[in-house]
C-alpha atoms as one frame of an Amber mdcrd trajectory, in Angstrom:
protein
   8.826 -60.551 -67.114   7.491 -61.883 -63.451   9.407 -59.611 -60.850   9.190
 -59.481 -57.687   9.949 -56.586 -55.394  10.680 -57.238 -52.157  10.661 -53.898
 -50.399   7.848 -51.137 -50.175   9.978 -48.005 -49.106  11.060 -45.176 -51.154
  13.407 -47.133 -53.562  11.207 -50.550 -53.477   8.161 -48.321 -54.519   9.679
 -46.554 -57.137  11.419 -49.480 -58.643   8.355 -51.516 -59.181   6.269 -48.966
 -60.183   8.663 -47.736 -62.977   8.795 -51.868 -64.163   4.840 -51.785 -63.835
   4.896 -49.116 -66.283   7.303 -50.464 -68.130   4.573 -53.311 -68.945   6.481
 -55.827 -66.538   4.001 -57.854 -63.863   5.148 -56.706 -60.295   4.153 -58.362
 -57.224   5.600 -56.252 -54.047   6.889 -58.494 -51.093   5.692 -56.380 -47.943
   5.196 -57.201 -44.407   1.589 -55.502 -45.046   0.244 -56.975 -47.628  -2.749
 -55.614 -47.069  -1.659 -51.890 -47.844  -1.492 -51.457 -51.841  -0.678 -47.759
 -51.267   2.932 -48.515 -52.701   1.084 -49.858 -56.032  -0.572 -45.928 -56.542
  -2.442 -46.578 -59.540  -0.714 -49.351 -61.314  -1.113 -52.967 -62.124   1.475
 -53.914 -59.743   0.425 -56.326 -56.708   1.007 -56.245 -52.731   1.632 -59.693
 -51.371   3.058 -61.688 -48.767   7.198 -62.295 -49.513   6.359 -65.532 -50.063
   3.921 -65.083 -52.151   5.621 -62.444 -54.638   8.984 -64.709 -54.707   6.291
 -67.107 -56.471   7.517 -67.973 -59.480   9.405 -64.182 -60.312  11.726 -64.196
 -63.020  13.541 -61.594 -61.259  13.868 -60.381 -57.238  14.248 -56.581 -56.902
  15.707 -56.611 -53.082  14.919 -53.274 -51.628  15.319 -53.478 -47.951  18.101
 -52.056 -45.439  21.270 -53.892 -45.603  21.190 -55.386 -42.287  17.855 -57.272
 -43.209  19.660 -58.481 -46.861  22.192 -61.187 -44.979  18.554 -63.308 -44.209
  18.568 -64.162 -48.216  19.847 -67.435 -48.882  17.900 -69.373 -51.690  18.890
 -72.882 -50.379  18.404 -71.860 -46.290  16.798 -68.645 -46.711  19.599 -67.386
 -44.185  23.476 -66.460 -44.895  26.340 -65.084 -42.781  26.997 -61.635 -43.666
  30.126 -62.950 -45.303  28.170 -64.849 -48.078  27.141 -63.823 -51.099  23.451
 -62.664 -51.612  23.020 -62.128 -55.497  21.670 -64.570 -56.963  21.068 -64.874
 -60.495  17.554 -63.554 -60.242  19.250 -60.379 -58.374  21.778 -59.880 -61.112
  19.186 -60.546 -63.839  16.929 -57.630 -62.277  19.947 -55.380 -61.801  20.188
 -55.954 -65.425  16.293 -55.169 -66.111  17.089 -52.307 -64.115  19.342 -51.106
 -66.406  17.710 -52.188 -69.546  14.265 -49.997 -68.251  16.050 -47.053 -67.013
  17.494 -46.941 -70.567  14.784 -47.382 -73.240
């Protein structure tokens, strides 16, 4: 499965690398994509958002809830009152799950 992680902190990192080594391809979504340090040693990847949202089965979003009302798939923007999870969210939630289990 394509996921994408949008987040580099302490529960982005840790997310995507335990899906890396769960044999899943991870592109992070990071303001620095540049900096692969969150990637430490796996095949995971460090891109633009943009660029990790590319064609992802599933989003992983890791960022402080203030930032998560900007998520929108039609507008990329919602009031706080919307709903952000998507079916890619709730299919990674699920993934989540799935990894954290086997």
């Amino acid at each position: 499965m394509k996921v994408a992680v949008i987040g580099t902190g302490n529960i982005g990192g840790t997310l995507g690398r335990a899906f890396a080594g769960a044999g899943h391809d991870v592109t992070f979504g990071s303001r620095s994509p540049g900096d692969d340090q969150v990637a430490q040693g796996t095949a995971a990847r460090v891109s633009d958002v943009a660029g990790a949202l590319d064609g992802a089965d599933a989003v992983v979003l890791a960022i402080p809830g203030p930032l998560s009302t900007d998520c929108s798939p039609s507008t990329r923007r919602c009031s706080p009152a919307d709903s952000c999870w998507t079916p890619r969210t709730v299919s990674a939630a699920a993934a989540v799950r799935r990894t954290a289990t086997a």
